[in-house]
C-alpha positions, 0 to 999 in steps of 0.5 A: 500500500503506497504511503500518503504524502504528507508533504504537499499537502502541509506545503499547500496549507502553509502556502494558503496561510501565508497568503491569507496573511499577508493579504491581512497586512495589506488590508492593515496597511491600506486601513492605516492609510485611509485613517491618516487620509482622514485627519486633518492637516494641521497648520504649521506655524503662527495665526493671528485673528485681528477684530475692531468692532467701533460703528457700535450705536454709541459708536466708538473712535479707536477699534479699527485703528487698533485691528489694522496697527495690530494686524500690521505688526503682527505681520511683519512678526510673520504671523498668518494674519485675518484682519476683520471690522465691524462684525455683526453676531453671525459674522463674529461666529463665522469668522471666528470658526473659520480661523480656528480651522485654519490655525489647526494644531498650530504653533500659536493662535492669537485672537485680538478683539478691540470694542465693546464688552462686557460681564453677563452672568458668570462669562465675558461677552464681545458685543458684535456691533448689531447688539444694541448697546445703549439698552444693554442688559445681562438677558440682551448680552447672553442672547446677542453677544458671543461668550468668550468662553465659546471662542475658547471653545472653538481653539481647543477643539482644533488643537492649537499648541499655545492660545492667546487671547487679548481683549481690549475691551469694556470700553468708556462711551463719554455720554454725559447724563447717562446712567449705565448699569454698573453691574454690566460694566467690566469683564470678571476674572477667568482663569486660563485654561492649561495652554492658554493666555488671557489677556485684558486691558484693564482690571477685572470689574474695571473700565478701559479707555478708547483713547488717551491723547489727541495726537494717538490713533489708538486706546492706551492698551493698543498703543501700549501693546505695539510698542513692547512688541517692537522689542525682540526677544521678549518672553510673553508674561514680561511683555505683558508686564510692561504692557500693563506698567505702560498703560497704568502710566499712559492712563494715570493709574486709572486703567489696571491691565490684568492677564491670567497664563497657564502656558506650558513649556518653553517662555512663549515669545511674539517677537523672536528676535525682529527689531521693529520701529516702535509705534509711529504715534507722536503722542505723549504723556502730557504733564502740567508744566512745573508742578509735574502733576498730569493734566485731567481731562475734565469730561473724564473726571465728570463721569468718574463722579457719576461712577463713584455716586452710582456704586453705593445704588448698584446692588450688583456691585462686586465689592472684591473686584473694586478692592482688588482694583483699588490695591492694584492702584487703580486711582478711581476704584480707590476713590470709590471704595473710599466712598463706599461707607468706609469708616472715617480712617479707612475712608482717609486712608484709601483717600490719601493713595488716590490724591497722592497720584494727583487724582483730582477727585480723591484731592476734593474727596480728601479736603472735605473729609478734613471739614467733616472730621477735623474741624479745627484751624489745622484741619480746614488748612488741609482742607484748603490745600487739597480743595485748591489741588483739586479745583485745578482741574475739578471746577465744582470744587470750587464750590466747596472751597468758596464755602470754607472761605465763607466759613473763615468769613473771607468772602473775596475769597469766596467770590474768586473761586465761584466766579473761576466756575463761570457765568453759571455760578453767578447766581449762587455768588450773589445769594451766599453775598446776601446771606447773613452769615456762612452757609453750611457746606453741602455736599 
């Protein structure tokens, strides 16, 4: 009987096996490649998104100015730049998708947003330019702004390396006789996610200005911002430092800028190593001749007396945040805790800081706290000083200062300081001449 052969067919089965395998891989393989087909391609490099919101209902000067300065800095620091202007809500969310797609895992994706802004509920919102600001509440701002929380969103989603994102916004609309909710007013502290950089140009619960000089095209943040970034070699958080002294300065300390930064790895730089021209603005910080002390604009300091008044009304009123302001020398939100029904050592001393920075309503704040608590020769003669300090640049304190002299019998002197006022206060001059005597001092 002949002997089965084994062989050919372990031989057959082993070459079956082998095939069956190594179609297995190429079906593996050909899986792998249709997978990576699949994902995205991330960007390389550096992508910046530039938005100046200004044709607002209560329209503002400088936002546009500050996107294109930005937008052309960031250019030559060889940024991928998207400049956009006046976006209404749909846009903003358009706009800000579309570069968050496009900066694709990135080495750094930085948003600069100038206009309007401000706090509804428990985030911070941009206002698109269609949201009606002049009837702004915490329901119209969570239906119509866009939360910067959702553009935080839309960057991690996509992956980016490190996120920046600069917010020169809650900006000052000088309407005189307006009565803004003060619960509104400012964004709120936030936290950085791990990779990020938020970027504020003023304090938590504080107001930031939409100029700082005649001859400046952009609010002192911005301006501030472009100069330190002509500098090279620069880690970002001491740019960011610098940015905040400078504005601090620009602004006579009534403008606090604030960042929060969970960046990982290596110092994070924006300029590498480009030497720039630093900002082509001629503007400077102007100073009051040989006193050295910085000259107020009088429409400023009008509605800083509306604020201060408003506070003790709003029942909103973050009281942490204005604290915080006030020690991290904001010279308007010391003044206004000062008022806040402080104790009369607190309220002095709170007073004290704000009148050392010239600040002329602290300088008449202070001067009647010396009438209302030191009533004594000594005391009106600090009263005087500080009265005559803030009359320089706050008229209506002048009011008061004619009131002292009156006190001290000195009506010629009470005359000059009500007739300085204008022609509005001379009616108020002849009827303090045809009182008997001196007139108790209402504030």
């Amino acid at each position: 009987m002949a002997t089965p052969d084994y062989t050919c067919r372990h031989l057959s089965t082993g070459v079956t096996a082998m095939t069956a395998f190594k179609q297995l891989v190429n079906y593996a393989i050909w899986l792998a490649l249709l997978w990576i087909a699949s994902q995205p391609t991330y960007a390389a490099g550096r992508y910046a998104l530039l938005i100046g919101n200004a044709a607002y209902d209560q329209p503002l000067v400088n936002p546009v100015n500050d996107a294109r300065a930005m937008a052309s800095q960031l250019q030559q620091l060889g940024f991928d730049v998207t400049l956009q202007t006046d976006l209404k809500r749909d846009a903003l969310l358009q706009q800000v998708g579309q570069f968050a797609q496009r900066a694709q895992g990135a080495e750094l994706a930085l948003v600069f947003y100038a206009g309007h802004g401000a706090q509804g509920g428990d985030s911070n919102y941009l206002v698109p330019v269609d949201l009606p600001t002049r009837t702004l509440s915490r329901q119209s701002l969570q239906r119509g702004g866009y939360d910067v929380n959702q553009l935080l969103g839309e960057l991690q989603r996509n992956h980016v390396q490190a996120g920046v994102l600069m917010i020169d916004a809650c900006r000052v609309v000088y309407q005189r006789g307006d009565t803004p909710d003060l619960s509104l007013q400012g964004l709120k502290a936030a936290s950085a996610p791990k990779g990020y950089v938020l970027a504020y140009s003023t304090s938590p619960g504080g107001r930031a200005s939409d100029y700082w000089s005649r001859e400046s095209k952009n609010s002192p943040y911005t301006y501030a911002m472009l100069n330190e970034l002509a500098k090279p070699a620069q880690p970002l958080e001491t740019l960011l430092k610098n940015v905040g002294n400078r504005v601090a300065t620009l602004t006579q300390h009534t403008q606090i800028p604030w960042y929060s930064s969970s960046l990982t790895g290596n110092a994070l730089q924006l300029n590498p190593g480009k030497t720039l021209a630093s900002s082509t603005s001629t503007a400077k910080i102007t100073t009051g001749g040989s006193r050295g002390s910085a000259v107020w604009d009088s429409v400023k300091l009008y509605d800083w007396v509306i604020e201060i008044r408003q506070q003790k009304l709003d029942p909103y009123l973050d009281r942490k945040a204005l604290k915080n302001r006030a020690n991290a020398g904001d010279v308007v939100a010391q003044t206004g805790w000062a008022m806040l029904n402080q104790p009369a050592a607190e309220r002095k001393k709170w007073l004290e800081r704000a009148a050392a920075q010239q600040f002329p309503l602290a300088q008449m704040y202070l001067g009647e706290w010396y009438l209302d608590n030191e009533r004594n020769a000594a005391g009106r003669q600090q009263a005087e000083v500080w009265l005559n300090k803030a009359a320089e640049f706050y008229p209506p304190a002048r009011a008061t200062l004619a009131d002292l002299y009156l006190q001290q019998g000195n009506r010629s002197g009470a005359d000059i300081a009500l007739k300085e006022l204008g022609g509005s206060a001379m009616g108020y001059i002849n009827q303090l001449k045809n009182k008997s005597g001196p007139p108790a001092i209402t504030r």
